[in-house]
Every structure is written in C-alpha cells, then in structure tokens.
N, CA, C and O atoms as a GROMACS GRO file, in nm:
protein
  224
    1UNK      N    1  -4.027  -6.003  -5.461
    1UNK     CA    2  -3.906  -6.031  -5.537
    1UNK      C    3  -3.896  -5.940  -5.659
    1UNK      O    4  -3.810  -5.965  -5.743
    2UNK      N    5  -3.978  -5.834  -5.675
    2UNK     CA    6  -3.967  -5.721  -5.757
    2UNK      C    7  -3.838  -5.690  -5.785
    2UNK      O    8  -3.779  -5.702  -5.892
    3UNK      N    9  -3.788  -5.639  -5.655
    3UNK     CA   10  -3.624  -5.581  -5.688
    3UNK      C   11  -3.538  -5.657  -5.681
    3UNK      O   12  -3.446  -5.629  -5.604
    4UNK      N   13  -3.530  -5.795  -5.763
    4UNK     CA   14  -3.444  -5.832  -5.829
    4UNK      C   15  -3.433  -5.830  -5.972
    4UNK      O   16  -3.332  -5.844  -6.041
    5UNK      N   17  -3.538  -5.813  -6.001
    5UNK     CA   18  -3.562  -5.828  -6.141
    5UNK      C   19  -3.558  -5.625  -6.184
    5UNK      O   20  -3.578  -5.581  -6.297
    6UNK      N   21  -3.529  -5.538  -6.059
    6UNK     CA   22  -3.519  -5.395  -6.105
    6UNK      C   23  -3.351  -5.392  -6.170
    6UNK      O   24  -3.250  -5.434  -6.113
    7UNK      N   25  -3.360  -5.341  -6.282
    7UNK     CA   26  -3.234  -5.277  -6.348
    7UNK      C   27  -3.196  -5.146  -6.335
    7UNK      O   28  -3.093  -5.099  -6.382
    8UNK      N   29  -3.299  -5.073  -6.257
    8UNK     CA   30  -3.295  -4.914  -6.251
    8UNK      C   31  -3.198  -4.865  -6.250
    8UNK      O   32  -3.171  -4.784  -6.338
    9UNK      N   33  -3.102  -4.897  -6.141
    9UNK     CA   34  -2.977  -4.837  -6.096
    9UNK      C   35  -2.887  -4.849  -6.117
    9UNK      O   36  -2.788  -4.784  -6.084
   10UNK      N   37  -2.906  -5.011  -6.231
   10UNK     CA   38  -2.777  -5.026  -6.271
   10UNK      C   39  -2.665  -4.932  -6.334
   10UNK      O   40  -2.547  -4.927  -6.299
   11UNK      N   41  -2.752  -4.830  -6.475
   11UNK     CA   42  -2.638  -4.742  -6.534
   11UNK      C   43  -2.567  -4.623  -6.432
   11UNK      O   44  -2.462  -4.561  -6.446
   12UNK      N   45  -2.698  -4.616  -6.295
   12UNK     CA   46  -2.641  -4.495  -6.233
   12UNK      C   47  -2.469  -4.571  -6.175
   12UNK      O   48  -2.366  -4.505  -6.176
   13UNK      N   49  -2.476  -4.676  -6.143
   13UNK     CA   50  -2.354  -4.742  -6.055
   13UNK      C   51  -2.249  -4.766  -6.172
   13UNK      O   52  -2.134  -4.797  -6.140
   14UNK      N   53  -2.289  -4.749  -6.332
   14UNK     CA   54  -2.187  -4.802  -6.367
   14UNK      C   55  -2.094  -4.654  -6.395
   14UNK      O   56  -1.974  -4.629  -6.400
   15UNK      N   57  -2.223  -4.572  -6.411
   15UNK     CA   58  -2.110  -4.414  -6.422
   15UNK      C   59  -2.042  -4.373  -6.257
   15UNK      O   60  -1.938  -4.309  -6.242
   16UNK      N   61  -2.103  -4.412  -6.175
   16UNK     CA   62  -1.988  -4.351  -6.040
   16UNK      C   63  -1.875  -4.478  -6.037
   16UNK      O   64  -1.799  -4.467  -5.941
   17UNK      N   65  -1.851  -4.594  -6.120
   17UNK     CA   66  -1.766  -4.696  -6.124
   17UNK      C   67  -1.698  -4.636  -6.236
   17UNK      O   68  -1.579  -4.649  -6.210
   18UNK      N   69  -1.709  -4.582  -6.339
   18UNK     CA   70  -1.624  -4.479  -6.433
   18UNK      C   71  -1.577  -4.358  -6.418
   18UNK      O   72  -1.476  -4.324  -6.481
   19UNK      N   73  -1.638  -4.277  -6.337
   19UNK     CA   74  -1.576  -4.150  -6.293
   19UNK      C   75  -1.530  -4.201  -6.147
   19UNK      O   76  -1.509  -4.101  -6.078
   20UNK      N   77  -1.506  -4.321  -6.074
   20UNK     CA   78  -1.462  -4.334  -5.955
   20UNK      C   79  -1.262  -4.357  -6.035
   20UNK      O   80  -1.163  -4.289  -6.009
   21UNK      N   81  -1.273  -4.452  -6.111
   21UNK     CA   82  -1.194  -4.483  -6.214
   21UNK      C   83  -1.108  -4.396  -6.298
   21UNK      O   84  -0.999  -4.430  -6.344
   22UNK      N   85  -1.156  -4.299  -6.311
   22UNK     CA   86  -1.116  -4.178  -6.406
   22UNK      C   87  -1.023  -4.077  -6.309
   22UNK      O   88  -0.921  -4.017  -6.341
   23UNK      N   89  -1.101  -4.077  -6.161
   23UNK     CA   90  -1.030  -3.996  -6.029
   23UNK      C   91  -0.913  -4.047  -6.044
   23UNK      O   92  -0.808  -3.990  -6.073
   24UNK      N   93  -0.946  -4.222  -6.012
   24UNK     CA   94  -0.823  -4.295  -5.966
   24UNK      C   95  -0.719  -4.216  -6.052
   24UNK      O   96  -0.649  -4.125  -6.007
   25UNK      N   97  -0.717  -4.262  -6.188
   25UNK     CA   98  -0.592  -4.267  -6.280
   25UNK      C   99  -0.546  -4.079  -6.289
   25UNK      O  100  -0.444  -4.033  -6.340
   26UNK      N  101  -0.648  -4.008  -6.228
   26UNK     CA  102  -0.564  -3.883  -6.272
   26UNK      C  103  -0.497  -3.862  -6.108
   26UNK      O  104  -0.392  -3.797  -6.111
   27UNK      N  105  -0.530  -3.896  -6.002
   27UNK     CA  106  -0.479  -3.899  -5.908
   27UNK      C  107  -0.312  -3.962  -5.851
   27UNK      O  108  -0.229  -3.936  -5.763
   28UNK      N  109  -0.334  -4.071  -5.983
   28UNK     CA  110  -0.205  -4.157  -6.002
   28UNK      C  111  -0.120  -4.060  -6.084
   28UNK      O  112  -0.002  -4.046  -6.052
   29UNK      N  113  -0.176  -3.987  -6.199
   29UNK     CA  114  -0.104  -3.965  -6.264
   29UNK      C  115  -0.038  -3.832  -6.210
   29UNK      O  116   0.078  -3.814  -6.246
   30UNK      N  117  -0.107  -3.715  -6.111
   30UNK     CA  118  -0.047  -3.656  -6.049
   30UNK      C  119   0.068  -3.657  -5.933
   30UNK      O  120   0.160  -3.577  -5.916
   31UNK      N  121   0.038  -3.752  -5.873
   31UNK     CA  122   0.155  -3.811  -5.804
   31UNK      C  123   0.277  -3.869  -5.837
   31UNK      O  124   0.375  -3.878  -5.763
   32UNK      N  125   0.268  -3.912  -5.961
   32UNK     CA  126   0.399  -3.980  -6.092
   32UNK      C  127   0.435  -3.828  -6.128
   32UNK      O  128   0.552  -3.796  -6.153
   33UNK      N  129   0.368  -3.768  -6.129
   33UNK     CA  130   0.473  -3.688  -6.253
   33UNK      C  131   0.477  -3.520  -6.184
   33UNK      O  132   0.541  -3.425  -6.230
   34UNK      N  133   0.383  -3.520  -6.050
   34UNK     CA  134   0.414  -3.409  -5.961
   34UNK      C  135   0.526  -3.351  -5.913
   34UNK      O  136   0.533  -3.240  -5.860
   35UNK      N  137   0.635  -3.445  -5.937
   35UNK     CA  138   0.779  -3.403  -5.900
   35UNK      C  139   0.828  -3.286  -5.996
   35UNK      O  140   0.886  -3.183  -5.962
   36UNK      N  141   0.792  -3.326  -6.121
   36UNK     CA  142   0.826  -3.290  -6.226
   36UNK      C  143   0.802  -3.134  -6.270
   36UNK      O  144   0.848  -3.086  -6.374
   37UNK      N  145   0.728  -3.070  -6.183
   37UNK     CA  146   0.661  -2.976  -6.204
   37UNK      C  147   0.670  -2.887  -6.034
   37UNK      O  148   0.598  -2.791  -6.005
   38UNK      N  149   0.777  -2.950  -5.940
   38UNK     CA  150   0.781  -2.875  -5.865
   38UNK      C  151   0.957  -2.793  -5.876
   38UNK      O  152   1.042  -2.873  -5.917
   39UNK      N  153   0.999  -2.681  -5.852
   39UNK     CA  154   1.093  -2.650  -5.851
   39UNK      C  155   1.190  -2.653  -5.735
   39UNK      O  156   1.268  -2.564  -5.703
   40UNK      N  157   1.173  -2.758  -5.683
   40UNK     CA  158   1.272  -2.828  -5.570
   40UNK      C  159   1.353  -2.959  -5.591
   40UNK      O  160   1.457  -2.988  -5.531
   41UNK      N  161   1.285  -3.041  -5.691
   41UNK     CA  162   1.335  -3.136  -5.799
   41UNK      C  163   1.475  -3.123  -5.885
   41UNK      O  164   1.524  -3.011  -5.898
   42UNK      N  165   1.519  -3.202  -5.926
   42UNK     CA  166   1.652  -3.129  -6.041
   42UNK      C  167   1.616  -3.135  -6.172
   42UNK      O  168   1.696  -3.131  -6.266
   43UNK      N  169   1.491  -3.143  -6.181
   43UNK     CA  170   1.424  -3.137  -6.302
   43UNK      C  171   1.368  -3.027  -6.344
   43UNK      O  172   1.250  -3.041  -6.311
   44UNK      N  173   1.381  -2.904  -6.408
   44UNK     CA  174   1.271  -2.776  -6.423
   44UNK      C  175   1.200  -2.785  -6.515
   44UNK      O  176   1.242  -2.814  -6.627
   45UNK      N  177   1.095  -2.765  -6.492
   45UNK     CA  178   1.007  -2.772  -6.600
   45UNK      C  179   0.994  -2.682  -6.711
   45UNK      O  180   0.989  -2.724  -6.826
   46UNK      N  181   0.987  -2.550  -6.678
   46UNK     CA  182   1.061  -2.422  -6.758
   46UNK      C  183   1.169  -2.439  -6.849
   46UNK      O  184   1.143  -2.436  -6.969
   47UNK      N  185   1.272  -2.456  -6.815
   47UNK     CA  186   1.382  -2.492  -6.864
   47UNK      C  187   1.349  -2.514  -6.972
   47UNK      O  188   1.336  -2.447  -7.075
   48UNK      N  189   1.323  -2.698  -6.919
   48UNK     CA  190   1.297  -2.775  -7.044
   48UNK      C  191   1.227  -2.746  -7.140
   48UNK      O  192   1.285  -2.766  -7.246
   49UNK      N  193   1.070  -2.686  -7.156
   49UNK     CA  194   1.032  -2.641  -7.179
   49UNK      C  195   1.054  -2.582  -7.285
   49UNK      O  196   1.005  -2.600  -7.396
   50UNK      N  197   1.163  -2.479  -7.235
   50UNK     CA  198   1.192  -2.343  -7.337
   50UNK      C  199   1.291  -2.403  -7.395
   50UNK      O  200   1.313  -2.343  -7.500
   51UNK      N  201   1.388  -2.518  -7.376
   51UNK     CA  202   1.445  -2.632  -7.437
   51UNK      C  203   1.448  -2.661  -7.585
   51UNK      O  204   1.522  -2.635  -7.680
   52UNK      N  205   1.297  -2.749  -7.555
   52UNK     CA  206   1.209  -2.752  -7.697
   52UNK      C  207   1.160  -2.678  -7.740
   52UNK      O  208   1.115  -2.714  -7.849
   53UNK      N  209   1.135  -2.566  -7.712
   53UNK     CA  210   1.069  -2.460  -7.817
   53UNK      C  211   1.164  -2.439  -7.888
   53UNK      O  212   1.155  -2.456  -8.009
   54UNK      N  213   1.306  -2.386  -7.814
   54UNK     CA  214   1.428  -2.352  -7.919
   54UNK      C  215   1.464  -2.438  -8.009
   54UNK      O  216   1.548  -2.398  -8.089
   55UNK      N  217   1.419  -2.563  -8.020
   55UNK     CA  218   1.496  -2.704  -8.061
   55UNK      C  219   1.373  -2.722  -8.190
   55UNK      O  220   1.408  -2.769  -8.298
   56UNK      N  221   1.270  -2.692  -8.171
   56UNK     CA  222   1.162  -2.744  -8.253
   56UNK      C  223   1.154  -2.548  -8.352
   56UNK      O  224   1.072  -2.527  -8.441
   0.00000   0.00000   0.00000
C-alpha cells in the first residue's frame, strides 16, 4: 500500500492539467477570432488596422 501514500506524480499531472488548459483556451481563442484575420470575411484586418493608427 506504498503507492497510495506516493505524491510523486502529483505536480507532474498538475502541469500537463495546466498546459492541457492553456491549449484549450488558445485553441478557442483561435477559432473565435480566426475569421477576423482571414481576408474572405467582410472584416479586414489591415484596414482596420491602419484605421487606428491614423485615428490614434
């Protein structure tokens, strides 16, 4: 009953449960806002862009 009482592995599982996590949300966040950045969209990204530079 040794390896219940082992903690060894615990921090290794909690960092692939944080970088599994970290994938997720940039994976999400490329798919939300991937439109945005393709030029087949009615959105240009350029444009806008050079938009705000003139504006700021």
């Amino acid at each position: 009953m040794g390896f219940v009482n082992d903690m060894g592995g615990q921090g290794a599982a909690e960092y692939i449960l944080l970088f599994g996590g970290v994938i997720v949300i940039a994976i999400v966040a490329l798919l939300t806002y991937g439109n945005y950045f393709r030029s087949q969209s009615g959105i240009n990204a350029s444009s806008d862009m050079n938009s705000v530079r003139t504006t700021v």
